[in-house]
N, C-alpha and C positions, 0 to 999 in steps of 0.2 A: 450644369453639373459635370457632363463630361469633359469639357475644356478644362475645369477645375480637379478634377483628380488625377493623383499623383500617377497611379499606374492605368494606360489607356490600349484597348485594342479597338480597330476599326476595319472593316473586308468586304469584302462583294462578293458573294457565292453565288452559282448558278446552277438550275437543275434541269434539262430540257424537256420537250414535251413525252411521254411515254404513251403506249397506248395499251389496251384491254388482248389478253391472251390467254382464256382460259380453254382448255383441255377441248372441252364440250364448245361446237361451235355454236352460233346462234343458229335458231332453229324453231319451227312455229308449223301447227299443222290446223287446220282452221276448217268447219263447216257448218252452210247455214241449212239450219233444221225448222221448215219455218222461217218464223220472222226470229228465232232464235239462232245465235252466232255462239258456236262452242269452240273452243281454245283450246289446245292443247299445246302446253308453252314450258322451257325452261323459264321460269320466270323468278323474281325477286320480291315481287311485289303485286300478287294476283289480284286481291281488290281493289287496289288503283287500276288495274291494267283493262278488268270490266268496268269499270266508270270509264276511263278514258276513252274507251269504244266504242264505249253507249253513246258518250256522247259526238265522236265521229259519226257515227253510222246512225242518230236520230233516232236511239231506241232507249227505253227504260233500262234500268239496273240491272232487273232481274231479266232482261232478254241476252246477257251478253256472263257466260257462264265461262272462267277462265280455269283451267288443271292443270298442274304444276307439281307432279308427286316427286320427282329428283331435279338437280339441276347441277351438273358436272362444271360448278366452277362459277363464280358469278362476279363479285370484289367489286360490285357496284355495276356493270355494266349489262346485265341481266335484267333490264326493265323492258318499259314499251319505246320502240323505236320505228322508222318510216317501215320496214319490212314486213311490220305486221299489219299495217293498214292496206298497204297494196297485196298481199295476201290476201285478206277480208276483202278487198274489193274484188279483184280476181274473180277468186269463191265465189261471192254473190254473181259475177257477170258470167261463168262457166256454169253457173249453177252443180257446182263438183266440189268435192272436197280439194283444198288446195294445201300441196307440204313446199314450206320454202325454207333451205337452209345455204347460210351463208358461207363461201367459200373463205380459207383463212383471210386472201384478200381484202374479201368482201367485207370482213370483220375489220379493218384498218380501214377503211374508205367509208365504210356506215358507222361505225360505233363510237362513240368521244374515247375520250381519255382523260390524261393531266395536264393541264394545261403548262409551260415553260414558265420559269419566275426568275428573276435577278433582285436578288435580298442582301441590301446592307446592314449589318449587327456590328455597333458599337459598342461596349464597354467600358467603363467604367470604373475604377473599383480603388479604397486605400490600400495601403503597402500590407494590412491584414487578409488583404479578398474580399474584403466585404467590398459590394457592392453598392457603387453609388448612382450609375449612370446604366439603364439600359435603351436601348434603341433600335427595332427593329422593323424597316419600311425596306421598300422597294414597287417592285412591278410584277405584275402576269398579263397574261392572256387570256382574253374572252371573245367568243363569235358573236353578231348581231341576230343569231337566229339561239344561242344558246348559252346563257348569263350564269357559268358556274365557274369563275376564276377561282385560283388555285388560295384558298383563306391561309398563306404563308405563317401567318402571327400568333395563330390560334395556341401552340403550345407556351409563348412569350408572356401570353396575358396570367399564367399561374405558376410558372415554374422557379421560378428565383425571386426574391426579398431586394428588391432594389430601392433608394433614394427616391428615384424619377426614373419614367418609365413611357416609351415615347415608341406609340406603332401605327403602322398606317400602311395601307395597299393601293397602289394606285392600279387600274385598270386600261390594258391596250387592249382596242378592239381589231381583229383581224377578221380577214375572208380567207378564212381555213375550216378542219374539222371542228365540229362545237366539241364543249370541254361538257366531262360527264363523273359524275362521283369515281373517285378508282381507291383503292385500300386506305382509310385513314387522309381525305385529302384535307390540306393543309398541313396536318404533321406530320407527317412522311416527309415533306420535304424541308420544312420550317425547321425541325428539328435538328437537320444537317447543317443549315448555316449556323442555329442558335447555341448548338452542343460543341457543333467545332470553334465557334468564338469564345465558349468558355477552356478550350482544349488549349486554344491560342493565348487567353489569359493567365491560365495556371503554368504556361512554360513562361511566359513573362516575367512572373511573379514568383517560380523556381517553389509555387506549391505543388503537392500532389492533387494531381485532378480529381480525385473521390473525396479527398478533405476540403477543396476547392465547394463544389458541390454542396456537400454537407454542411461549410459554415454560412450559405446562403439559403439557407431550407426556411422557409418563411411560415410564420405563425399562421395567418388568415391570409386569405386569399389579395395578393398584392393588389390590382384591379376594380374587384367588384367588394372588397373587404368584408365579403361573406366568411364565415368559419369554414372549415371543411370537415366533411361527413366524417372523413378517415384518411388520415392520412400516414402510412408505414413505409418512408421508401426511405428513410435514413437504415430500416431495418431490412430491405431487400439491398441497400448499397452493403451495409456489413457483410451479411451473408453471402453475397456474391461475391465480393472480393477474395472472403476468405478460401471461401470455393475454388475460385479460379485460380487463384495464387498470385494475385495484385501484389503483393509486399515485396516479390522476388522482382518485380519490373528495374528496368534500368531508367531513370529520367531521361539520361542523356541520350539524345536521338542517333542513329546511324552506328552503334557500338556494340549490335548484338548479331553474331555468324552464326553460320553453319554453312562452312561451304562455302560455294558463291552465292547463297540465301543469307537475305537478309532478313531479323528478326523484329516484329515489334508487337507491341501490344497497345491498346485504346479502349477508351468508355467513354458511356454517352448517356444522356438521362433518356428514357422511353416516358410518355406519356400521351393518355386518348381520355376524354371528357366522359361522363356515364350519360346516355341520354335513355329516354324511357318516353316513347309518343305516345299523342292519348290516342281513344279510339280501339283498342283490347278492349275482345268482348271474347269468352268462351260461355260453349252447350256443353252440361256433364251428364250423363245420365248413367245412372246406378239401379244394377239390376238385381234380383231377389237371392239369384246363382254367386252373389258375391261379386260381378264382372262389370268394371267402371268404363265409358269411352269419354274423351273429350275428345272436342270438335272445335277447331279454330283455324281460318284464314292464314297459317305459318306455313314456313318454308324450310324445307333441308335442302344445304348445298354442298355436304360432307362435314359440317360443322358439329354434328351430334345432336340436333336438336331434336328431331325425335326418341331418342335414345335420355336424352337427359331430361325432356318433358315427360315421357313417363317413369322415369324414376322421382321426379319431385312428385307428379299426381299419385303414381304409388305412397310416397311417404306420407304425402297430406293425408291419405284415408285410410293407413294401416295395412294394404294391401301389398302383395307379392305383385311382381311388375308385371309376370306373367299375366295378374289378372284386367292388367291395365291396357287398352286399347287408344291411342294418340290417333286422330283422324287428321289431315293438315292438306295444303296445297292445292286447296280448293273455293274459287271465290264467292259457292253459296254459302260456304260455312260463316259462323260468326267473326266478327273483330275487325278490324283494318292494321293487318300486321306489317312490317316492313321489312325485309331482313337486310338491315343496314345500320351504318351509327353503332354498330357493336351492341344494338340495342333489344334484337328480339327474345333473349331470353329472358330481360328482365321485364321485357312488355308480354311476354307470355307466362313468367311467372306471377303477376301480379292479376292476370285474369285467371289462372288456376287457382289462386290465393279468394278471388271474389267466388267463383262458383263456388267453388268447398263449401265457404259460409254464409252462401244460399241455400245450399246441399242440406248442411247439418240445420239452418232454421225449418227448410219445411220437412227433415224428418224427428225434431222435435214435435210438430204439432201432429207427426203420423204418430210417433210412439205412446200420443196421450198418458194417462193418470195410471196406467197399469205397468208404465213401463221402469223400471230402476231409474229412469232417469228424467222421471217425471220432477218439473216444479225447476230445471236447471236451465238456464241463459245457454243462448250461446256460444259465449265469449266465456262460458266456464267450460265446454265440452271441448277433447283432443279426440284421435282418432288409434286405434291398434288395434291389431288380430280380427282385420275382418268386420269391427264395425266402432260405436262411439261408446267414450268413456265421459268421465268426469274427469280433468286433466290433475289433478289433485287430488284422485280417489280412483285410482284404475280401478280398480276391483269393485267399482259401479259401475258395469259395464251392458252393451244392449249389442248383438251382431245386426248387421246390414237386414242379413234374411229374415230373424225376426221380427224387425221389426214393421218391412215390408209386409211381410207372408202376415203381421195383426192383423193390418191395416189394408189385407185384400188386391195386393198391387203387386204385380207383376215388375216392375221398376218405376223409377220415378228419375226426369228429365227436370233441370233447371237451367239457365240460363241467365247470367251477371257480367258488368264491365266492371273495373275495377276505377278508383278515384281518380282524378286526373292528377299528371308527375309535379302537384306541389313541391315535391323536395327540394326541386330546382330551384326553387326562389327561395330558401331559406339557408341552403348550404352550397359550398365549392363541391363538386363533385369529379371526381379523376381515379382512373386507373394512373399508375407508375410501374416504371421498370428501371432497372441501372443495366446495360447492356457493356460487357467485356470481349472482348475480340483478340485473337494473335494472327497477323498475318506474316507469313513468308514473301518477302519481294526476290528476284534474280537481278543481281547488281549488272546484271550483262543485258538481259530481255527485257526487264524492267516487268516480265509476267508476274503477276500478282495472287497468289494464293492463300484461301481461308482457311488455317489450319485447326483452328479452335474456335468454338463461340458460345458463348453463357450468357441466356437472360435468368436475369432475378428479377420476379414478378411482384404488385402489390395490389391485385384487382380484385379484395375482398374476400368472399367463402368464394372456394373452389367446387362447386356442386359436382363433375366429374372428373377425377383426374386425366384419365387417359385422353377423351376429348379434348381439353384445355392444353393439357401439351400440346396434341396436334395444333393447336389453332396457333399457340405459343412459335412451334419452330415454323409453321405453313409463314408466318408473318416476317420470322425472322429471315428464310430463305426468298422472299420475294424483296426485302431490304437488302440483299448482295446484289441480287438483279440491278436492284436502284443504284447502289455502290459504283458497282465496277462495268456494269454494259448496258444498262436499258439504256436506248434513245432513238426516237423516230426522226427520221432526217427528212426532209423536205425537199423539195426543188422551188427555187425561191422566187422563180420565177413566174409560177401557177399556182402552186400551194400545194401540189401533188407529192404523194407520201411515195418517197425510195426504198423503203426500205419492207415491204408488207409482209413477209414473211417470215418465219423463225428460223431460215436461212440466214435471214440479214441482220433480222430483230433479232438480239440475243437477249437469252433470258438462262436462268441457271440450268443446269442439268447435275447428274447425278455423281457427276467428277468434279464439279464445282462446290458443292456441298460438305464441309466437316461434320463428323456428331455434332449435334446442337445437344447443351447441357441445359435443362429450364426448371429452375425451383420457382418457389412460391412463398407468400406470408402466411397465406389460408387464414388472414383475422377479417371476421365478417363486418361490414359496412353496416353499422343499426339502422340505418336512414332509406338503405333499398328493399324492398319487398322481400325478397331472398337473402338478403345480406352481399349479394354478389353486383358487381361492374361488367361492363364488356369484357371478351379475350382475343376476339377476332381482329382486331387492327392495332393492338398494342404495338405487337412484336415486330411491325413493317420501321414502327417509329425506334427515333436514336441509334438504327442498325447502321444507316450509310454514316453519320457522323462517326460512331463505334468501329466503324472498318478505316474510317479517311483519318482519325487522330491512329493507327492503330502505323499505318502510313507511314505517316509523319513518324512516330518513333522509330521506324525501322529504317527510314531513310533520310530525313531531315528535310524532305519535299513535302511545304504544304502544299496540297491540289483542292482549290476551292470549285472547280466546276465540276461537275457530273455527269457524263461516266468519269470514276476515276482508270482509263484506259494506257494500255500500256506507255502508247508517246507523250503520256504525260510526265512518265518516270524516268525515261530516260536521256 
């Protein structure tokens, strides 16, 4: 098929290894009480991290108690790592509480990262842009002690309406740092080759890259020919374009000044899959004073999730948030939560969703035959002002306290996991984004500045706005990193890392950053618990392709390898 169509683009992109830098360094404080080992950890994932120990250290589940109430930063590398077992050992042999925190060093020499890929994207397509041929293989990198190469292809398998469709990863193993989850891995970086090969076909092809895009937008899911849940991103492309001022662009590359600055502009498609793991379980318990807690195994890492879990358990129960009390980051509590995958708020919405209508069954059978809402299911009762209604007859209504204070009870506790994430096998499930960019080059320096940048979002209901921004621009400002400096350098002759520092490792700061402009669709997903997709690793995605075509307009250098660094430009 690609031999055969008319118009063809073909490239090799590169992205190099990156590695984990967040704010907060690793850090772990450990002591054993007993044959009980207590944890005090930034962690990501606290009930994995006391199983995992348990089973190091030859104790039951309940012997190895992990806490985790903040954690300054995490994007995947905030799990359990060798630091904490030699901690734990320590402890035990000092018989002392033992604190070990890693030095930034120490954080590039223990913690993975992303692992380097070299990605070829073919295309395709007749003299309309439709697409006939796509083709997306290459290489990464994997350690024999740690088998998480970089899944390059993942955004290829649903983004575009193609003929034939041709992907495949091969795997190099090395004796270097293991490779470890980092923001959105695989599209973070897959998106860069696959958004700039459509960037390079629509200048082929002398369309505009946003109609380019749009007339490939595929009915079901090209791949697994599942439907899809929801899909609005021809309606975040509109919208963003109009916003940013797309219509004013010049096609023609290297023709737009100011100065000795060079002008351009680029877009990029953004997309991250919904996932939802089983194993959410939430405790509610609802007291007589009106005052709700839930209790669940979840984690904040600045993401809002306490903040936006109790305002969904507020709304489920009619309650002021004030009255709602979110318990979390603790490994006796219920659930096996993860915060990864873009996935805990829909796995902790779905277990707030099951408690609730535990909650409402056994205070139906407290409010027995005296109460207005005697004789009603269910799945006929909602919730307002403090206690339950008839959801089609508010004005049959019963509060919280009375029906307790009948019924002799001080509060009442339940305990529910929610179904397991069926929807995956019934439907395509994706957040999307169209990402817009202007960057300024110096025709002399070749220095490269971000002077504008717009995502337009399509990840569902927006349960909080202000959080979701944040997570919107956190994503999109760690995609300039990816752009224009991240990369760990090596000594090739050991394997040892040159560069361990944020002296060498450069990563954005606050001169490097434009306003980030971030809309939304806000149309709710029917198929997820909440109506809502991930927002946390959207925005890392289509950003480096969205800066590299943005490039290319302003200068008529394509740079297919990553960093795009100044001696590339001049």
């Amino acid at each position: 098929a690609l031999a055969e169509a008319p118009v063809k683009v073909d490239a090799v992109y590169t992205t190099p290894r990156h590695n984990h830098n967040p704010i907060e360094l690793h850090a772990v404080t450990l002591a054993w009480q007993g044959d009980t080992l207590r944890v005090h950890d930034a962690q990501q994932m606290v009930a994995h991290a006391a199983w995992t120990l348990s089973q190091v250290f030859d104790l039951a589940e309940d012997q190895v108690v992990v806490t985790s109430p903040f954690v300054g930063g995490g994007f995947g590398s905030k799990t359990l790592w060798q630091h904490h077992i030699i901690a734990a050992a320590a402890a035990k042999l000092a018989q002392r509480p033992v604190r070990l925190v890693l030095s930034r060093e120490g954080v590039y020499r223990v913690i993975g990262g992303r692992s380097p890929t070299r990605q070829r994207v073919a295309l395709g397509a007749k003299t309309d842009g439709t697409l006939t041929a796509l083709i997306h293989t290459g290489v990464t990198a994997k350690t024999p002690h740690n088998a998480m190469p970089e899944p390059f292809i993942l955004p290829s398998r649903s983004a575009y309406a193609s003929g034939t469709i041709l992907l495949d990863v091969q795997q190099v193993e090395l004796d270097m740092l293991g490779n470890t989850f980092m923001r959105a891995p695989g599209e973070a970086v897959g998106t860069f080759a696959l958004e700039c090969a459509i960037d390079e076909l629509a200048h082929e092809l002398q369309i505009d890259p946003v109609e380019l895009r749009l007339r490939n937008e595929p009915e079901t899911d090209p791949t697994s020919g599942l439907p899809f849940s929801a899909r609005h991103i021809a309606e975040a492309w509109r919208a963003g374009a109009e916003r940013f001022g797309w219509s004013r662009r010049s096609p023609q590359p290297g023709v737009t000044r100011d100065g000795e600055w060079l002008v351009g502009v680029g877009c990029a498609t953004a997309t991250y899959p919904y996932y939802r793991m089983p194993g959410g379980a939430a405790r509610l318990t609802l007291r007589r004073d009106g005052h709700a807690t839930v209790d669940i195994a979840a984690h904040e890492m600045g993401m809002g999730t306490a903040t936006v879990q109790t305002q969904v358990t507020a709304q489920r129960l009619g309650l002021a948030m004030e009255q709602v009390t979110f318990n979390y980051g603790d490994s006796t509590l219920p659930g096996v939560v993860m915060a990864g995958g873009s996935q805990q708020t829909a796995a902790i919405g779905a277990s707030v969703i099951a408690v609730y209508n535990a909650l409402v069954a056994e205070l139906l059978k407290l409010a027995g035959n005296d109460s207005p809402l005697a004789g009603l299911k269910p799945g006929e009762i909602g919730s307002r002002d403090g206690g339950l209604c008839k959801s089609d007859e508010p004005d049959r209504f019963e509060s919280y306290s009375s029906i307790l204070s009948r019924a002799g009870r001080d509060a009442l506790t339940v305990e529910a996991a929610p179904p397991n994430p069926l929807e995956l096998m019934h439907w395509s499930m994706h957040s999307h984004g169209a990402m817009f960019c202007e960057v300024r080059v110096n025709a002399v320096t070749g220095e490269t500045r971000v002077s504008r940048f717009l995502g337009s979002f399509d990840c569902g209901r927006i349960l909080n706005p202000k959080t979701a921004a944040s997570q919107f621009r956190g994503g999109i400002i760690m995609g300039l990193g990816l752009a224009l400096m991240e990369e760990t350098q090596f000594d090739e002759r050991n394997g040892r890392v040159m560069n361990p520092s944020l002296a060498e490792y450069h990563v954005p700061v606050h001169l490097d950053v434009p306003d980030i402009d971030v809309i939304w669709t806000d149309i709710p997903d029917p198929h997820t618990p909440m109506g809502a997709r991930g927002v946390g690793e959207i925005g890392i995605t289509g950003t480096g392709a969205a800066v590299a075509n943005a490039i290319f307009n302003a200068t008529g250098k394509r740079v297919r390898d990553l960093p795009i660094t100044l001696d590339k430009l001049i």
